[in-house]
C-alpha positions as CSV (number, residue, x, y, z in Angstrom):
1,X,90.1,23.6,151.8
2,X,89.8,23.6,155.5
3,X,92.7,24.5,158.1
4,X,95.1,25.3,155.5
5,X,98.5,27.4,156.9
6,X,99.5,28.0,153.5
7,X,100.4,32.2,153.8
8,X,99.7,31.6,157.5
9,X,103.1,33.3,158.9
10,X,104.1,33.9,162.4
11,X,106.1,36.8,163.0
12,X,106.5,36.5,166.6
13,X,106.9,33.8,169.4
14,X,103.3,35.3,170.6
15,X,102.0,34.8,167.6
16,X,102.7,31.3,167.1
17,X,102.1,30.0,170.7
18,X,98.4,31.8,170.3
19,X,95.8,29.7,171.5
20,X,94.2,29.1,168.0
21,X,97.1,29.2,165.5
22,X,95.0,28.7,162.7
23,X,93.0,31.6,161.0
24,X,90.5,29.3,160.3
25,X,89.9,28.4,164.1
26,X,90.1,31.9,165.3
27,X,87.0,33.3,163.0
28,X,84.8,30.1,163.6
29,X,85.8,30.7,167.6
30,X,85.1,34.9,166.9
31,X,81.7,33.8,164.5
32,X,80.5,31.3,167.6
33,X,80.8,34.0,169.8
34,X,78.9,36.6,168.1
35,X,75.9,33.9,167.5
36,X,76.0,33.3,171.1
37,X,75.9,36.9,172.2
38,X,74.2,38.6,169.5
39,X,71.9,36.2,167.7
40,X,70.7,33.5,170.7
41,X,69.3,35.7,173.3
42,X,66.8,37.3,170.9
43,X,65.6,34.3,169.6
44,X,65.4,32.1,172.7
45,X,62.4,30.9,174.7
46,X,61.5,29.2,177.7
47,X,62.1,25.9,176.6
48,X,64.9,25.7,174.9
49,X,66.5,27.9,178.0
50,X,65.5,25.9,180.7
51,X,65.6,22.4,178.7
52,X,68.8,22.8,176.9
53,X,70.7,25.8,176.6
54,X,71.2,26.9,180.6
55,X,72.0,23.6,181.8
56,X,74.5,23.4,179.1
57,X,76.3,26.5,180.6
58,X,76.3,25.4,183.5
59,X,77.5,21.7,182.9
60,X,79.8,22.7,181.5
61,X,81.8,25.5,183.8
62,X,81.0,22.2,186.2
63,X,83.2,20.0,183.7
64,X,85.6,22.3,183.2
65,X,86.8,22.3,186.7
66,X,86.7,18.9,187.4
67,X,88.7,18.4,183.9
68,X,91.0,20.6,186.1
69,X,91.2,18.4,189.1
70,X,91.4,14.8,187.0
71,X,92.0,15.8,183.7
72,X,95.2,17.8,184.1
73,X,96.2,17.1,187.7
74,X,95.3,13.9,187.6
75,X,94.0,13.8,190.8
76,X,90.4,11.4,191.3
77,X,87.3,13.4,192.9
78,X,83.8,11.9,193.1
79,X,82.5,15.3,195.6
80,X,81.3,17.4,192.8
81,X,78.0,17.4,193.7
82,X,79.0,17.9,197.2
83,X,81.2,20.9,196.1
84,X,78.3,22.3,193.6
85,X,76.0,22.2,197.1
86,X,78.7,24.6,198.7
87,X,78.8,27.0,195.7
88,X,74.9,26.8,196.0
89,X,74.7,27.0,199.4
90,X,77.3,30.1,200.7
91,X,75.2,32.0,197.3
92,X,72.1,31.6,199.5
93,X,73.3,33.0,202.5
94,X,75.3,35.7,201.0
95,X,72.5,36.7,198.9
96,X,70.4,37.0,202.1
97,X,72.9,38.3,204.2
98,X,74.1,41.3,202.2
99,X,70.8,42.1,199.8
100,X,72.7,45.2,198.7
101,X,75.7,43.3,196.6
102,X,75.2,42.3,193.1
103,X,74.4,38.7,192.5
104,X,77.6,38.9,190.4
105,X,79.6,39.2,193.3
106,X,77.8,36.8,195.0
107,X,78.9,33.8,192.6
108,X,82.5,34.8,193.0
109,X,82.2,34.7,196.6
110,X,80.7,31.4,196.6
111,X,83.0,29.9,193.6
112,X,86.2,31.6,196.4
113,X,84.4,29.9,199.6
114,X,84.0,26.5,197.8
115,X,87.7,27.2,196.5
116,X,88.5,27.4,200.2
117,X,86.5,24.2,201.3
118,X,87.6,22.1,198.2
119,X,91.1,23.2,199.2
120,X,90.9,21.3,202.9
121,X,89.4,18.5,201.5
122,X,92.3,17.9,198.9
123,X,94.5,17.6,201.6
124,X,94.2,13.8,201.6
125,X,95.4,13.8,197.9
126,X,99.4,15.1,199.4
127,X,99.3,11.7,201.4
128,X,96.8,9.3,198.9
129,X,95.8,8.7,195.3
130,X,94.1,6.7,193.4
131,X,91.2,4.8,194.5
132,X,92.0,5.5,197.7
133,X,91.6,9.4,197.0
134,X,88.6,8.4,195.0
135,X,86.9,7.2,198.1
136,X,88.4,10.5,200.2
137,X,86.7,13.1,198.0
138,X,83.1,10.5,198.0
139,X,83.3,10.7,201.7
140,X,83.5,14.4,201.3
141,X,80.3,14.4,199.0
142,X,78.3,12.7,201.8
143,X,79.8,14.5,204.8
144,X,78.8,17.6,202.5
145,X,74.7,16.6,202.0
146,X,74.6,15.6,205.7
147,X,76.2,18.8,206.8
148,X,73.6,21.1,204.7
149,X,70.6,19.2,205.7
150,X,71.3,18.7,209.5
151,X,72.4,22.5,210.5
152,X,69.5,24.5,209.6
153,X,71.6,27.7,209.7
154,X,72.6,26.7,206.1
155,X,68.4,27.0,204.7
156,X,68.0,29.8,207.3
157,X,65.8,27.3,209.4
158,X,63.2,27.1,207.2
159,X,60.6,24.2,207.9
160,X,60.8,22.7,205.0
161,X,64.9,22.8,204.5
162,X,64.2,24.4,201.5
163,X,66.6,27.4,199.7
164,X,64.9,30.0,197.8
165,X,66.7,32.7,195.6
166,X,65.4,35.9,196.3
167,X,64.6,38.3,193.4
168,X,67.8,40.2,192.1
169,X,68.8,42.1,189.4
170,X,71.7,43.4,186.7
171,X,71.7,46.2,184.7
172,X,68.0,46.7,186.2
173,X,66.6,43.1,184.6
174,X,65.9,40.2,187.2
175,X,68.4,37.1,186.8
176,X,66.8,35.3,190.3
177,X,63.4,34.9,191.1
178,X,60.0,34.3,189.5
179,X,60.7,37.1,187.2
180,X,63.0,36.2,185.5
181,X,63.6,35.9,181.9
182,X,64.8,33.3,179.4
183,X,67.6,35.4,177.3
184,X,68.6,37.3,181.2
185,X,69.3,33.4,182.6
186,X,71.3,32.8,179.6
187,X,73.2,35.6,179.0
188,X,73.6,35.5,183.0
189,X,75.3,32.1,182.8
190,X,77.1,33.0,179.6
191,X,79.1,35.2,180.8
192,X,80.2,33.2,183.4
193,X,81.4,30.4,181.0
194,X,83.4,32.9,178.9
195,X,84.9,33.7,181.8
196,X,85.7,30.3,183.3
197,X,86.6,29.2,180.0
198,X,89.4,31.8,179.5
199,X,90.6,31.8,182.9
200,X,91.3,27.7,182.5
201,X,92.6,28.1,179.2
202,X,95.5,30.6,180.3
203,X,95.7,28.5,183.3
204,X,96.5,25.1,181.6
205,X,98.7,26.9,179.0
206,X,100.8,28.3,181.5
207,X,103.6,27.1,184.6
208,X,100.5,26.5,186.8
209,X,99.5,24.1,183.9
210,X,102.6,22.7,183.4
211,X,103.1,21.9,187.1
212,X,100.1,20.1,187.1
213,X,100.4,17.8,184.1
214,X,103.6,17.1,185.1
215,X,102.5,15.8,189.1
216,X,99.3,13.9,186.7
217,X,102.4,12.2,184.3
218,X,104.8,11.0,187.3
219,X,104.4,12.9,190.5
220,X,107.9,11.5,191.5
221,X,110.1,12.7,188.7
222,X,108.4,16.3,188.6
223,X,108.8,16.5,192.4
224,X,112.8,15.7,191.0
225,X,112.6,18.6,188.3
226,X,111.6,20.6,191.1
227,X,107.7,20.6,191.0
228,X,106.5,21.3,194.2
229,X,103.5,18.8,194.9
230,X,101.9,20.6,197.8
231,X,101.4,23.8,196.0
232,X,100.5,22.0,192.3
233,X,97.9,19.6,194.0
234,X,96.6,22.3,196.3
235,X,96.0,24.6,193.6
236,X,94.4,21.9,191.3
237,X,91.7,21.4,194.0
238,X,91.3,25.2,194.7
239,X,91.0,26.1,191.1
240,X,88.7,23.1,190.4
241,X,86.3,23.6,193.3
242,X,86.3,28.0,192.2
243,X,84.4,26.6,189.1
244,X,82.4,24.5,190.6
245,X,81.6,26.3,193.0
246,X,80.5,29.3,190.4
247,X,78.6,26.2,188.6
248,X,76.8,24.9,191.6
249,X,76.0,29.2,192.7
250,X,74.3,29.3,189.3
251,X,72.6,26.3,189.7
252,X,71.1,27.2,192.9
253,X,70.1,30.9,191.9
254,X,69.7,31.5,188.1
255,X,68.7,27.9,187.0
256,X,66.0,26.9,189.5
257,X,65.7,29.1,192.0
258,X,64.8,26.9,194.9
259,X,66.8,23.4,196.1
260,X,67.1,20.6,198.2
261,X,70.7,19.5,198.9
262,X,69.8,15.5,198.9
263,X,67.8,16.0,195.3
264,X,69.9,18.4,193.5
265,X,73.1,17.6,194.4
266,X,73.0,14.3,195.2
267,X,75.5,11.6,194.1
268,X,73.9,11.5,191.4
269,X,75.2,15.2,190.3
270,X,78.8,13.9,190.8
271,X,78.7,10.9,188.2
272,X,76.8,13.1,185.3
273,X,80.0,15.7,185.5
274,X,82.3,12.8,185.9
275,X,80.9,11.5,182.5
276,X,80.6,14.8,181.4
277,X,84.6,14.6,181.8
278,X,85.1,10.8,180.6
279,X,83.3,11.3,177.4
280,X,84.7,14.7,176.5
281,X,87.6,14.1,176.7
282,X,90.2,14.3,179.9
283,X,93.1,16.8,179.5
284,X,91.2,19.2,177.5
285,X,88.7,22.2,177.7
286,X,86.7,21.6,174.5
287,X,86.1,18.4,175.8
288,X,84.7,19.6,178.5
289,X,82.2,21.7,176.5
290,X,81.3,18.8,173.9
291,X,81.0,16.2,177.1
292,X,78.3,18.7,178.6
293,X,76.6,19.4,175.3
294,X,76.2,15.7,174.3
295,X,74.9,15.0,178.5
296,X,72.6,17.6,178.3
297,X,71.2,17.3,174.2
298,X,70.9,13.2,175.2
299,X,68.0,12.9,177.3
300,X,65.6,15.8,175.5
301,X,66.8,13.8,171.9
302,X,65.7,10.9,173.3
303,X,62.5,12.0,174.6
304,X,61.4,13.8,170.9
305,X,62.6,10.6,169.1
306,X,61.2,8.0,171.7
307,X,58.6,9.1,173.2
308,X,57.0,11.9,171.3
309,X,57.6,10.5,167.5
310,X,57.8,6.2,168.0
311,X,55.4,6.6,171.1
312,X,57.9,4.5,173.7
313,X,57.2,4.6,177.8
314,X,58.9,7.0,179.7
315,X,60.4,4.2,181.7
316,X,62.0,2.7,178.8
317,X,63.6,6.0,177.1
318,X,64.8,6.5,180.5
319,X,66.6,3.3,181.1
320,X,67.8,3.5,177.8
321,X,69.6,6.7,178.4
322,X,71.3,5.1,180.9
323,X,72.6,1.8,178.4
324,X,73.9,4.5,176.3
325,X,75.5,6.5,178.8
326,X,77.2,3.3,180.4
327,X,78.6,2.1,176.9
328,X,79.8,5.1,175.8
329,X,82.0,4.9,178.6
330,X,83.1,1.5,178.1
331,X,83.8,2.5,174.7
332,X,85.7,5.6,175.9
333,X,87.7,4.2,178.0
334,X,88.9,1.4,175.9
335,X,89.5,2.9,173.1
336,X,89.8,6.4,172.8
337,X,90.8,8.0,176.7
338,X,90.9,11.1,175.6
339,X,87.0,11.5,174.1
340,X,85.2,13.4,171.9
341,X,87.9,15.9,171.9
342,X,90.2,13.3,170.0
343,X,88.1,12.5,167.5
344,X,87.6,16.3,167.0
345,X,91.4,16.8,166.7
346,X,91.1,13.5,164.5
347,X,88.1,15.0,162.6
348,X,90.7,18.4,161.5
349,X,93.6,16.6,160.6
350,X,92.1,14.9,158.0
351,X,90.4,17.9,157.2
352,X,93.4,19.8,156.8
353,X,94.8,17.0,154.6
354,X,91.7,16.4,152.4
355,X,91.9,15.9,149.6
356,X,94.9,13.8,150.2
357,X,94.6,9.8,151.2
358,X,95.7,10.5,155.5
């Protein structure tokens, strides 16, 4: 049936180290792909951009680098949001500083600048880890917030501390600004995911990878094998905080277009990527992807089955998010660490076995 390697050969080392080894995985990867390039952006509307399908995006470029940072590297950060605000942030000023440049360059210049700032502030993790490092990188979240709202060159001294993306435009369509379109913000942001996503997956597959799931194993014996730990945690923490930063950017300027720094990237921003991470799965990039789907689908499921069909207060669907959230967590943690992505890789081996007893 499924994920069967019968006439399946490899002819080459290439070929069998491939990321999907499986034909089977590489045309449902190619056919998702196509429906997300070709299909969605004709069909989408408002709603299901802006409720749904953008935050998703951006979510999950978000838990992709943090998976980085803690997943692979094994190092603790709770200063995503804090990071996210930087990306947002250095888009704002570039944007307004240099009219001229493509948006597109913009985001990489803010995903390299938060790169750059995430970099210092993983200094501590060369002399600290653990909870320890943990409270280091929640220190940097808050020093991050206060920083943004108390130096108004940051929001241009506007009265109200408020950051507004001006209008600009790719290919001649707006992607910022009140004119902007449902199927532009989407394709905008998808593009950017493809992107991340390919990046980390050569990344984690290669000796940068290795270096860093070997300091997030035992940091003492692959400092022995000859790992250098400066450079592996270093470049964890830049690598992670690129991504973010390119999530937070696109958070700011495509998603919705004006921000404060205390509401949108707030501590609260740090523990939904965090459990974006958790429940995916650490250690792995679909995980990131199904954590962020299942975050983001969660609250607008809730809402159609609570409050719109059983007729439930809004106060009530909300708390229960929350119950569900916490004890999925619980249950994570306990029993299956590595998430949603284990039961996935759970889900195919039996599929590949069926009809056979496991």
């Amino acid at each position: 049936m499924f994920y069967r390697e019968a006439g399946d050969f490899k002819t080459s080392y290439e070929a069998d180290s491939q990321t999907f080894p499986i034909a089977f995985d590489r045309w449902r990867y190619w056919a998702i792909l196509a429906v997300a390039y070709l299909v969605i952006p004709f069909v989408i509307n408002d709603y299901w951009a802006s409720a749904l399908l953008v935050p998703f995006l951006i979510y999950a470029i978000a838990s992709i680098g943090l998976n980085i940072l803690v997943g692979y590297c094994g190092q603790v950060s709770l200063g995503t949001g804090g990071f996210m605000a930087v990306g947002a942030y250095a888009c704002y000023k570039l944007m307004t500083s240099f009219p001229d440049v493509s948006i597109v360059v913009h985001v990489l210049l803010a995903g390299g600048i938060t790169a750059m700032v995430g970099t210092a502030f993983g200094l501590p993790s060369l002399r600290i880890k653990g909870f320890y490092l943990a409270v280091a990188t929640l220190a940097a979240q808050f020093f991050l917030v206060w920083l943004f709202n108390k130096v108004a060159w940051f929001y241009n001294y506007s009265a109200s501390g408020q950051i507004n993306a001006p209008e600009r435009f790719v290919f001649g369509v707006p992607v910022t600004g009140a004119n902007t379109s449902a199927p532009a913000q989407y394709l905008v942001c998808l593009v950017f995911l493809t992107f991340c996503a390919l990046l980390a997956r050569n990344l984690t597959r290669g000796t940068v990878g290795r270096s860093w799931m070997a300091i997030r194993d035992m940091d003492i014996a692959a400092e022995i094998i000859g790992v250098n730990p400066l450079k592996a945690k270093l470049t964890a923490f830049a690598v992670s905080s690129f991504f973010i930063g390119i999530a937070g950017a696109l958070f700011f300027s495509v998603y919705l277009g004006a921000v404060e720094v205390g509401e949108a990237f707030g501590i609260q921003k740090s523990f939904l990527v965090l459990f974006m991470v958790i429940i995916g799965g650490l250690g792995s990039i679909f995980g990131s992807f199904a954590g962020a789907a299942f975050l983001v689908i969660l609250p607008v499921a809730l809402k159609v089955v609570g409050v719109d069909l059983l007729g439930w207060p809004t106060d009530l669907v909300a708390h229960l998010q929350l119950v569900i959230v916490g004890g999925l967590i619980m249950f994570f943690l306990i029993k299956e660490p590595h998430g949603l992505a284990q039961l996935w890789r759970l889900a195919k081996e039996k599929l590949r076995l069926w009809p056979f007893p496991y």
